[in-house]
C-alpha positions as CSV (number, residue, x, y, z in Angstrom):
1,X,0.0,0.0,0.0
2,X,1.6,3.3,-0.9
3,X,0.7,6.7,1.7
4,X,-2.0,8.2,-1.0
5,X,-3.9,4.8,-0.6
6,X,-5.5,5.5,3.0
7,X,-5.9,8.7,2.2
8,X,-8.7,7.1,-0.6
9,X,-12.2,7.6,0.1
10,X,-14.1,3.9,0.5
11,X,-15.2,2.5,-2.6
12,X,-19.0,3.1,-3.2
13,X,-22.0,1.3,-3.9
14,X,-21.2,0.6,-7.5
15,X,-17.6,-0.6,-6.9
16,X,-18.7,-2.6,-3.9
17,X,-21.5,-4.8,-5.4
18,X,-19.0,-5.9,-8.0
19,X,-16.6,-8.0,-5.2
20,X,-19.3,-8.8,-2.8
21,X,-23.7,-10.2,-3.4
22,X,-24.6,-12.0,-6.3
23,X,-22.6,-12.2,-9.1
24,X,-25.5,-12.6,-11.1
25,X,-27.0,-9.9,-10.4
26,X,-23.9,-8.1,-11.3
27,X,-23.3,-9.9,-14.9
28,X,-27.0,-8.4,-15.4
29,X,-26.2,-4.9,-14.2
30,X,-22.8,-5.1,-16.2
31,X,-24.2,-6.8,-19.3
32,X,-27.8,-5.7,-20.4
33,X,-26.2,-2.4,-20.8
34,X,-23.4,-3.3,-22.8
35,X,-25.7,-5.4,-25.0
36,X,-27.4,-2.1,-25.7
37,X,-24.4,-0.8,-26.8
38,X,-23.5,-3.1,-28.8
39,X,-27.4,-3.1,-30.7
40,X,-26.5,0.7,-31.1
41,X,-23.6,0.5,-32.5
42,X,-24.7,-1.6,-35.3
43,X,-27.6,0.5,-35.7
44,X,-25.7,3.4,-36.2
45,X,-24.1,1.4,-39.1
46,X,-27.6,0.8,-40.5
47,X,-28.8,4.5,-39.9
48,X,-25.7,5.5,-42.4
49,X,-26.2,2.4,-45.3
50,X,-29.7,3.6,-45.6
51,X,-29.9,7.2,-46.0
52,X,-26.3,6.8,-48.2
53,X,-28.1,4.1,-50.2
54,X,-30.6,6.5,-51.9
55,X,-27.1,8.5,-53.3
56,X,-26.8,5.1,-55.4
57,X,-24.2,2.0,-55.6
58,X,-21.4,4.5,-56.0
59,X,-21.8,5.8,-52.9
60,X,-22.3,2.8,-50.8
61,X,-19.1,1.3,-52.4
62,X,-17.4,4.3,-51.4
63,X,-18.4,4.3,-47.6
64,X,-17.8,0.1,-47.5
65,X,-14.5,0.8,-48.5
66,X,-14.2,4.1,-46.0
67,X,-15.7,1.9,-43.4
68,X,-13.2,-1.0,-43.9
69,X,-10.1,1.3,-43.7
70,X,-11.6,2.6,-40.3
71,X,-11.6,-0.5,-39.2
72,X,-8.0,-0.4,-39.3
73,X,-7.9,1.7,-36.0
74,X,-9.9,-0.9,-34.0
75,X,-6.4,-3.1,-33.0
76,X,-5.3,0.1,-31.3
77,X,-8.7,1.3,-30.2
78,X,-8.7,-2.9,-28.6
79,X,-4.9,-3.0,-26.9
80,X,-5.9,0.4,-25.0
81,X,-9.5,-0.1,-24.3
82,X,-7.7,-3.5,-22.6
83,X,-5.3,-1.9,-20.8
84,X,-7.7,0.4,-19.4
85,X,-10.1,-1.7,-18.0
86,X,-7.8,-3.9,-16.5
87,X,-5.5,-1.1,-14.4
88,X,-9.0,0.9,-13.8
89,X,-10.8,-2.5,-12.7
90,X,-7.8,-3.8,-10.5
91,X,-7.4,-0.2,-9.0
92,X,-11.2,0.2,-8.2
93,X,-11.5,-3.4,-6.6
94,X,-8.4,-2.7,-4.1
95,X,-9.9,0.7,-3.1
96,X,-7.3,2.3,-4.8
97,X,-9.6,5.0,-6.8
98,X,-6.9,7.9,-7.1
99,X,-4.4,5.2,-8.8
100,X,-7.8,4.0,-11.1
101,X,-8.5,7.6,-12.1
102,X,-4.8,8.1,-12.6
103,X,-4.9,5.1,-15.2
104,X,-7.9,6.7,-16.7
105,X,-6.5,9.9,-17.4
106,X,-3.2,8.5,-18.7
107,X,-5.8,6.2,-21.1
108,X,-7.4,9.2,-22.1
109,X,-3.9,11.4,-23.1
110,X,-2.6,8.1,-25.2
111,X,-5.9,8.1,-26.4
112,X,-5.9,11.7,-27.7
113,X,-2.4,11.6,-29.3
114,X,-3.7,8.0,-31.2
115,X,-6.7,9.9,-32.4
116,X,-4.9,12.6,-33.6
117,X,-2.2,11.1,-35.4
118,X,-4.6,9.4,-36.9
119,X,-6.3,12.2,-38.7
120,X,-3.2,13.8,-39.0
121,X,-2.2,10.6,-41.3
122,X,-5.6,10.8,-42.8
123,X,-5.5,14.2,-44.1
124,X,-2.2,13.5,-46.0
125,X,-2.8,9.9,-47.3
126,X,-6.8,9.5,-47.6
127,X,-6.6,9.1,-51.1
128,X,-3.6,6.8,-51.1
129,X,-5.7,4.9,-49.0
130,X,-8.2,4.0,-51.6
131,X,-5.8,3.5,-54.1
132,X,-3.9,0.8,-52.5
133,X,-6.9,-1.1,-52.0
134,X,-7.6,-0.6,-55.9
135,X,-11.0,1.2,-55.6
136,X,-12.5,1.8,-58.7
137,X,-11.9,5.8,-59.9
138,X,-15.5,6.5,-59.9
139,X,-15.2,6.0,-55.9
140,X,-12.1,7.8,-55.0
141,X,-13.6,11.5,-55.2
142,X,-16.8,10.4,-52.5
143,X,-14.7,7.9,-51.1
144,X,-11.6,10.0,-49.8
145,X,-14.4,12.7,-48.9
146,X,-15.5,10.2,-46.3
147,X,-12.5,8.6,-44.6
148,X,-10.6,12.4,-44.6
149,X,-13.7,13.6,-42.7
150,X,-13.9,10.5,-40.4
151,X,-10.0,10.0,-39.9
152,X,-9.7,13.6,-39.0
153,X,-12.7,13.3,-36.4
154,X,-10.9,10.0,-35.4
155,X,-9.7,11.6,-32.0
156,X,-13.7,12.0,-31.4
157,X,-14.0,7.8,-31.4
158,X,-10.5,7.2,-29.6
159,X,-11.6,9.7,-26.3
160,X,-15.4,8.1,-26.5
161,X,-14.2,4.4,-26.5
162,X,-11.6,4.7,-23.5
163,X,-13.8,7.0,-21.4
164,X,-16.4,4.2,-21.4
165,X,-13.7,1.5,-20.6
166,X,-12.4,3.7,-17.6
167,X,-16.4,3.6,-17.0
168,X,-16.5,-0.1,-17.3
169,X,-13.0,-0.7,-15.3
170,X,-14.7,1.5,-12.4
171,X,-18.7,-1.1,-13.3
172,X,-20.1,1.6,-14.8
173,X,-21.8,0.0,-18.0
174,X,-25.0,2.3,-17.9
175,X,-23.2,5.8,-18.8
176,X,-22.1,4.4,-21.7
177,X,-25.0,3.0,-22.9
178,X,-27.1,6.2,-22.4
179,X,-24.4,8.5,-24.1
180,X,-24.5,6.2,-27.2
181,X,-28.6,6.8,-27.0
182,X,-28.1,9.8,-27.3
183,X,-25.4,10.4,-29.8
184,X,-27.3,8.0,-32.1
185,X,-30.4,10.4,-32.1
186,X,-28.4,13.1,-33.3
187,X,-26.9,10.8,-36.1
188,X,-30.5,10.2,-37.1
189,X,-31.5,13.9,-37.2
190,X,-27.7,15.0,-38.9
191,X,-27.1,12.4,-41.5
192,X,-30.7,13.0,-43.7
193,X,-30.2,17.1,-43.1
194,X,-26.4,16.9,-44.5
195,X,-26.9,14.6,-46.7
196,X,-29.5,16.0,-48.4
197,X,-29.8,19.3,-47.0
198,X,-32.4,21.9,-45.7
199,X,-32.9,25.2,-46.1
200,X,-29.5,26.9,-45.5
201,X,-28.0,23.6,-44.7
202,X,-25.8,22.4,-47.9
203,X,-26.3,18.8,-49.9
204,X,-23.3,17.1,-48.4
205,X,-23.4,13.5,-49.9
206,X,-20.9,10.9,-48.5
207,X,-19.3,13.9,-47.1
208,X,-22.8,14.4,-45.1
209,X,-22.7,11.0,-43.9
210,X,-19.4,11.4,-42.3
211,X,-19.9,14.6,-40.7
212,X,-23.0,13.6,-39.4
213,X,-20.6,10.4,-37.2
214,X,-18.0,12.8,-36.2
215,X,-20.6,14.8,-34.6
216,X,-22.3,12.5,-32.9
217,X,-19.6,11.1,-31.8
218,X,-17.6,14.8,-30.5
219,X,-20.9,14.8,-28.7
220,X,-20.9,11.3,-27.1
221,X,-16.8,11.4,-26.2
222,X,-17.7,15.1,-24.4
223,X,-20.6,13.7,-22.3
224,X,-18.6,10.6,-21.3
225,X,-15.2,12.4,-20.4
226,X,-17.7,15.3,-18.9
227,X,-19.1,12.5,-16.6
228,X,-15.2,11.2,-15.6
229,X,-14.5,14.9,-14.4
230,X,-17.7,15.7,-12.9
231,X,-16.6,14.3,-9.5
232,X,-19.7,12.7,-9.4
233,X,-19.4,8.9,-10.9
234,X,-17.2,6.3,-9.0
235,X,-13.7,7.4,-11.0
236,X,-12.9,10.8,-10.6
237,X,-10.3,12.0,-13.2
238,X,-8.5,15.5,-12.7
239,X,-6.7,17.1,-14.9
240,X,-3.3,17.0,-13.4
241,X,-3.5,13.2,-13.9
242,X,-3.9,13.4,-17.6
243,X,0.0,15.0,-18.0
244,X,1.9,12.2,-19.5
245,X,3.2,9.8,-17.0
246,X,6.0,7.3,-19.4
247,X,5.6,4.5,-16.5
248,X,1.7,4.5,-16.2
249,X,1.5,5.1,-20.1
250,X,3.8,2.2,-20.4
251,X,1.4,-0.2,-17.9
252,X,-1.2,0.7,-20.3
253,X,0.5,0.0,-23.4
254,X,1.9,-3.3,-21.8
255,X,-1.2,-5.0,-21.7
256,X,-2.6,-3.3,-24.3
257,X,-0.3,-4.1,-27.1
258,X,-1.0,-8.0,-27.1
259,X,-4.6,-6.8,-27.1
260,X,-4.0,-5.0,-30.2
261,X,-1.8,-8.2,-32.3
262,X,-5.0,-10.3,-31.1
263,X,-7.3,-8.2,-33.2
264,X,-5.2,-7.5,-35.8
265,X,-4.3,-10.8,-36.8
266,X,-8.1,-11.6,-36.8
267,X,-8.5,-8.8,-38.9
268,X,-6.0,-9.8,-41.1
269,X,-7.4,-13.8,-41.0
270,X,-11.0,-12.5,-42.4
271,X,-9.1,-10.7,-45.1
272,X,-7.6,-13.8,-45.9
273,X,-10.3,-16.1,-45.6
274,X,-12.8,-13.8,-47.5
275,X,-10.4,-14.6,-50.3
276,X,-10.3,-17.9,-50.4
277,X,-14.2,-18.0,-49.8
278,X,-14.1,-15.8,-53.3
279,X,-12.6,-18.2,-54.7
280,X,-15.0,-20.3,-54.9
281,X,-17.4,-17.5,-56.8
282,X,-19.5,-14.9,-56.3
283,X,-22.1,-17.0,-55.0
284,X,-20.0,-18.3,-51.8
285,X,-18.9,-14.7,-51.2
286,X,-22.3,-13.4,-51.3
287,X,-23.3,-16.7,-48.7
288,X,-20.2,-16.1,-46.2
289,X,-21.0,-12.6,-46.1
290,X,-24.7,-13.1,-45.2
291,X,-23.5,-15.7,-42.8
292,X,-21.0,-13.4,-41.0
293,X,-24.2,-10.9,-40.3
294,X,-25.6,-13.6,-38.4
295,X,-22.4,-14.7,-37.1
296,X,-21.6,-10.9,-35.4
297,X,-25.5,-10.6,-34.2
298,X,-24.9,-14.1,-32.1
299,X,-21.5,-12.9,-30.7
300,X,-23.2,-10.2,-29.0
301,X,-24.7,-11.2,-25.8
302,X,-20.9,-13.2,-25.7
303,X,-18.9,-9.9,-26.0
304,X,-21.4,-8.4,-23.6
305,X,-21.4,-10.8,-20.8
306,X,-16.7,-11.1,-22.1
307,X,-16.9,-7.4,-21.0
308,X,-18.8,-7.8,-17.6
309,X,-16.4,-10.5,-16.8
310,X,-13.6,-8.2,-17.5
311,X,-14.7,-5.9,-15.1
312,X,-15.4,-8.8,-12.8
313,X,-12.2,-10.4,-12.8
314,X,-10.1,-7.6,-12.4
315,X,-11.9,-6.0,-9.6
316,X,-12.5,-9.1,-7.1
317,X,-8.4,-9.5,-7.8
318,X,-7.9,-6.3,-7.0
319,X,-10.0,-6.8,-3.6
320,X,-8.2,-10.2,-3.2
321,X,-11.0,-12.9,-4.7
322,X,-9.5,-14.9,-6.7
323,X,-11.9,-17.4,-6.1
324,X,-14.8,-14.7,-7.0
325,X,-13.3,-13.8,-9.9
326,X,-12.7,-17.3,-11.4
327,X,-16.5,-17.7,-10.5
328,X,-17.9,-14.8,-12.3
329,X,-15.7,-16.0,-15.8
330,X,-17.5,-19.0,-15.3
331,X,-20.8,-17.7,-14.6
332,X,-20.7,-15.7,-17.6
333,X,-19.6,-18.3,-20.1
334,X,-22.2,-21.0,-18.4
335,X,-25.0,-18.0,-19.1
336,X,-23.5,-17.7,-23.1
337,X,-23.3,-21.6,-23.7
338,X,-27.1,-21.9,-22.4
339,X,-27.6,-18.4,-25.3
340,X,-24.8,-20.4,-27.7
341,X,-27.0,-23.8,-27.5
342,X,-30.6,-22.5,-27.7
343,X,-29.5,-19.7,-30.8
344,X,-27.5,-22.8,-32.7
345,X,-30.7,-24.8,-32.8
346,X,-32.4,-22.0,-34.1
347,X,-29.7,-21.3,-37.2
348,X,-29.5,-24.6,-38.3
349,X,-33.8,-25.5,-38.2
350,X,-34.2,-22.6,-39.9
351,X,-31.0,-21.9,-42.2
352,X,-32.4,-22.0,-45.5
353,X,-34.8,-19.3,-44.7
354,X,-33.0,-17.4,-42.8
355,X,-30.4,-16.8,-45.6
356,X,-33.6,-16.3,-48.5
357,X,-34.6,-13.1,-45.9
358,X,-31.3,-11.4,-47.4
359,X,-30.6,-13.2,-50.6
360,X,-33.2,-15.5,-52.7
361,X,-30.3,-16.8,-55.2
362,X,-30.8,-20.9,-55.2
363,X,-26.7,-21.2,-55.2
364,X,-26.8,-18.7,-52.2
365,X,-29.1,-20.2,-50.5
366,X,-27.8,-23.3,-50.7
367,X,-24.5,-22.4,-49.7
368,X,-25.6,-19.6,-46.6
369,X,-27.6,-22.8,-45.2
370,X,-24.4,-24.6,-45.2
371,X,-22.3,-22.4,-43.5
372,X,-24.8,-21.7,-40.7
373,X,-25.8,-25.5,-40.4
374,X,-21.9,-26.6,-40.1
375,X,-20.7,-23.5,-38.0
376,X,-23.8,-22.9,-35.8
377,X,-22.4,-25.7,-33.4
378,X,-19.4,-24.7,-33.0
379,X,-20.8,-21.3,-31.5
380,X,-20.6,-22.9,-28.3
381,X,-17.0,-23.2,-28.4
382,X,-16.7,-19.1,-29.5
383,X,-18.5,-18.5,-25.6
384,X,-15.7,-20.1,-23.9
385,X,-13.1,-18.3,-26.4
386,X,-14.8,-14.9,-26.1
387,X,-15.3,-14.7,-22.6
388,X,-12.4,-16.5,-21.0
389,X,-10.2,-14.3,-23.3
390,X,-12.4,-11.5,-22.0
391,X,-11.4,-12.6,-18.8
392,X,-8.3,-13.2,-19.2
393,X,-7.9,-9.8,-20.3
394,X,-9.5,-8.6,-17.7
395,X,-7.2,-10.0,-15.2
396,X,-4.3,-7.7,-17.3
397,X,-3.3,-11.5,-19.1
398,X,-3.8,-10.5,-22.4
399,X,-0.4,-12.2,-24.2
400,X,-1.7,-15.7,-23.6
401,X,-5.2,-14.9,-25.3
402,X,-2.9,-13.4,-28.1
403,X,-0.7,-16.5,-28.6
404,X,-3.7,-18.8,-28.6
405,X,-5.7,-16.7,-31.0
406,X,-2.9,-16.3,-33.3
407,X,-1.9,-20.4,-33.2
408,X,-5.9,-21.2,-33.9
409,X,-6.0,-18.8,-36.4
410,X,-2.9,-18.5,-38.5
411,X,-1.8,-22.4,-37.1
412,X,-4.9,-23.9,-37.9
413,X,-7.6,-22.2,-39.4
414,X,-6.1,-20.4,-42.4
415,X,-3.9,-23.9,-43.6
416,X,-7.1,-25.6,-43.4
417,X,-9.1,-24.4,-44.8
418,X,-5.7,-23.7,-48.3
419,X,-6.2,-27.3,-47.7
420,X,-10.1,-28.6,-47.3
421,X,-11.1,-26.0,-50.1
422,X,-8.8,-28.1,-52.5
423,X,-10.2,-31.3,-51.2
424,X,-13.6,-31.0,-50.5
425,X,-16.6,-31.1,-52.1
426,X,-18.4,-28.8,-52.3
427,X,-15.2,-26.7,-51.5
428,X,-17.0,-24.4,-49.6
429,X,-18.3,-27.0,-46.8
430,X,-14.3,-27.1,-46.4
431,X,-13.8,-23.8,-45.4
432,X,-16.8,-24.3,-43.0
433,X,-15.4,-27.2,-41.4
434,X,-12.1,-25.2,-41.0
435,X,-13.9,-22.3,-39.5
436,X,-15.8,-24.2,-37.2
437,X,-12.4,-26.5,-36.1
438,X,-10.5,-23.1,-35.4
439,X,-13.0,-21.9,-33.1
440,X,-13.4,-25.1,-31.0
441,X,-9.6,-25.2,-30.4
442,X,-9.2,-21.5,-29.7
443,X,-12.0,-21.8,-26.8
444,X,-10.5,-24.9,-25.9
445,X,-6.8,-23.6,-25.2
446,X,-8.1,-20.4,-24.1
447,X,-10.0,-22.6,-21.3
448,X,-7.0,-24.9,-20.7
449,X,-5.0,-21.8,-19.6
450,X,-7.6,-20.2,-17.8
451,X,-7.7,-23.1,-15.8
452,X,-3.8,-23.7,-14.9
453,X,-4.9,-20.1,-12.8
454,X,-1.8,-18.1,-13.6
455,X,-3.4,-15.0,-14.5
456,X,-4.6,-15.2,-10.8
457,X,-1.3,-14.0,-9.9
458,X,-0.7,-11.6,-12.7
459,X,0.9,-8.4,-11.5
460,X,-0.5,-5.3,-13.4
C-alpha cells in the first residue's frame, strides 16, 4: 500500500456490489447495458447504409470501403481499451480510486495523441488509401471525402471508446449505454439534413454521412469524459492526472499491445479467408458474407457478458478474490453456452430461410444454409473463447489470449481451410469445417489456460 492509498475515500455502492452479493446480479447490471451498446452501434451502421443508399451504388461502395479502412484503427482502439479496464478495474477493486482515475487519465492522453495522429495521417494519405486497396476511380472522389472527414474526427472515437472502458473498469456500463442513446439520435436527425440538406444547410453527400458520425460522436466522447471529471461517478479523473506519465502510459500499453496483435491478426485472417471463400465465386462470397451478419448478431450477448467478466475479474483481484473472480468468468460463459446452445438450434432448423430473408439466389441459399448449419455448433466453443479471453484480459493476461488466438487462427484455421477448399466437395463445406475447427480449439486452449490459474497472480 503506498501513503495516498489510505488517504482514498471507501469504494462506493457501484464498486462494492461488484466484489461482494450476487454475481448474477452483477453480470446483469454489467451486461444488459453493454448489450445495448452493442445493438447501437450496429444501428448506427444501418442508420448510415440507408440514408447513403438512396445516393446510389457508387456511394455505398465508397463508404464500404471508407468503413473497412476505419476498421484499421480498432487493434489500437482494442490493446488500449484492454489496458484500461484492466488497471481501472484492478485499482477500483483494491480501493485504490486515485491510482484507477490516474490510469484513466493517462488512457485518455494516449488516447488523444492516437486519435490525432490518426487524422493527421488521414488528411495526407486518404486518397492513397483507396488507391492501394484498388477502388474503382469512380469511388475515390466520394470515397476520400468520407474517410478524410472521419480519420480527421478519429480523435472523437479514440476519447469516447476509453472514457467508457475507464467507466466499465470503475462497473459503470449504464453511462455508456445512455451516451451512445443519445449520440445515435443526433446521427439520425444530422445524416438526412447533410446529406440532403435543408434550407440553409448544404447537400453534403458521403461527405454528409461522415460529418453527421463525427458529430455524434464529439458529442458522445464530451458527455462521457464530462461525466469522468464531474466528481460525481465512481472514477474521478482531474486534470493534473492526464499529464503524461511514461511508467503509467507504459502499464497501459503493456497490456494493451498484445490486445491490439489479437485483433489485428483476426483482422488480417477475415481478409484472408474472404479470399479464399471468393474463390470459390460470387455466390459463396455473397453466402459467407450473409452468414458473418448472423455470425456478429450471435457474438453479441458473448462480448457483452466477455466485458462484464472483464470488469469482474479484475476487480474481485484487486480486492483479493481470486476465487470470485474465477466464479464470475464462469458464470458468464455458463449464461452464453445456455444463449450459444438455444440460438444454434435456431440457425440450423431454420438456415435456409434465414439466408432467402437477405438473398433469394438458389446457389446462395444453398451455400448460406451450409455455413450456418456446419458452424452454428461450433458457437458454443466461440463463448468459452470470447469470454475466457475476456477474462483473461481482464485480469491484465492479455499475451496468452494473443498467442492462442494467433496459433488457432494463422496455425490452424487459415492452412485448413488452403487445404479442405482443395479437397472438398463442395469446396466451400471445407472452409466451413475449418472455420468451425478453429474456433473449438481456440475456446479450448483459451480454457486450458484459464484453468492452470496463472493470471490469478498476474501483476498489473
Amino acid at each position: 500500500m503506498t501513503p495516498g492509498d489510505a488517504m482514498d475515500p471507501p469504494p462506493t455502492h457501484t464498486a462494492a456490489l461488484l466484489t461482494e452479493g450476487s454475481l448474477l446480479r452483477a453480470l446483469h447490471r454489467l451486461a444488459t447495458p453493454m448489450l445495448v451498446g452493442a445493438v447501437l452501434s450496429n444501428l448506427h451502421s444501418v442508420i448510415n447504409l440507408f440514408w447513403v443508399g438512396r445516393l446510389g451504388p457508387n456511394a455505398v461502395a465508397a463508404v464500404a470501403v471508407g468503413g473497412a479502412i476505419m476498421m484499421l484503427l480498432f487493434p489500437a482502439l482494442m490493446g488500449l481499451s484492454t489496458g484500461t479496464v484492466a488497471l481501472v478495474a484492478r485499482a477500483i477493486g483494491a480501493g485504490r480510486r486515485d491510482e484507477a482515475a490516474a490510469a484513466a487519465g493517462q488512457s485518455l492522453t494516449l488516447a488523444l495523441v492516437l486519435g490525432l495522429l490518426s487524422g493527421l495521417l488521414g488528411w495526407h494519405y486518404s486518397d492513397a488509401c483507396f488507391r492501394l486497396l484498388g477502388a474503382a476511380p469512380e469511388l475515390l472522389a466520394d470515397g476520400e471525402a468520407y474517410l478524410r472527414v472521419n480519420l480527421l474526427g478519429s480523435f472523437t472515437l479514440f476519447l469516447l471508446i476509453i472514457a467508457s472502458a475507464a467507466l466499465q473498469g470503475a462497473g459503470d456500463t449504464r453511462t455508456p449505454m445512455w451516451v451512445g442513446l443519445i449520440a445515435n439520435g443526433l446521427n439520425i436527425v444530422l445524416d438526412p439534413l447533410l446529406i440532403y440538406g435543408l434550407g440553409p444547410v448544404p447537400a453534403l453527400g458521403v461527405r454528409g454521412a461522415a460529418l453527421a458520425s463525427v458529430i455524434a460522436q464529439a458529442l458522445a466522447a464530451v458527455l462521457a469524459v464530462g461525466v469522468l471529471f464531474d466528481g460525481r461517478a465512481t472514477l474521478h479523473i482531474s486534470w493534473p492526472q492526464c499529464r503524461p506519465r511514461l511508467a503509467l502510459a507504459w502499464r497501459i500499453l503493456r497490456i494493451g499491445i498484445p490486445g491490439s496483435g489479437q485483433m489485428l491478426s483476426r483482422s488480417l485472417m477475415g481478409a484472408v479467408l474472404m479470399r479464399i471463400v471468393a474463390g470459390c465465386g460470387t455466390a459463396a462470397v455473397a453466402a459467407y458474407g450473409t452468414g458473418l451478419r448472423f455470425h456478429m448478431l450471435i457474438l453479441m450477448p458473448a462480448f457483452a457478458l466477455g466485458g462484464a467478466a472483464a470488469t469482474l475479474v479484475g476487480q474481485n483481484l484487486g480486492a483479493g478474490k481470486p476465487g470470485r473472480a474465477r466464479q464470475a468468468a464462469w458464470l458468464a460463459t455458463a449464461l452464453d453456452v445456455v444463449i450459444m446452445l438455444a440460438v444454434s438450434g435456431l440457425l440450423a432448423a431454420f438456415a435456409p430461410a434465414l439466408i432467402r430473408a437477405f438473398n433469394r439466389d438458389p446457389d446462395v441459399v444453398r451455400i448460406g444454409a451450409s455455413y450456418l448449419r456446419i458452424v452454428s455448433p461450433f458457437y458454443v466453443f466461440a463463448a468459452f473463447g470470447v469470454i475466457i479471453g475476456r477474462a483473461l484480459n481482464g485480469a491484465g493476461d492479455s499475451l496468452a489470449p494473443m498467442i492462442i488466438t494467433i496459433l488457432s487462427l494463422w496455425g490452424l484455421q487459415v492452412p485448413l481451410a488452403l487445404w479442405l477448399v482443395r479437397w472438398w466437395q463442395p469446396a466451400t463445406t471445407g472452409v466451413w469445417w475449418a472455420i468451425g475447427l478453429a474456433s473449438a480449439v481456440n475456446g479450448l486452449l483459451m480454457t486450458l489456460w484459464f484453468e492452470t490459474g496463472r493470471w490469478q497472480r498476474r501483476q498489473v
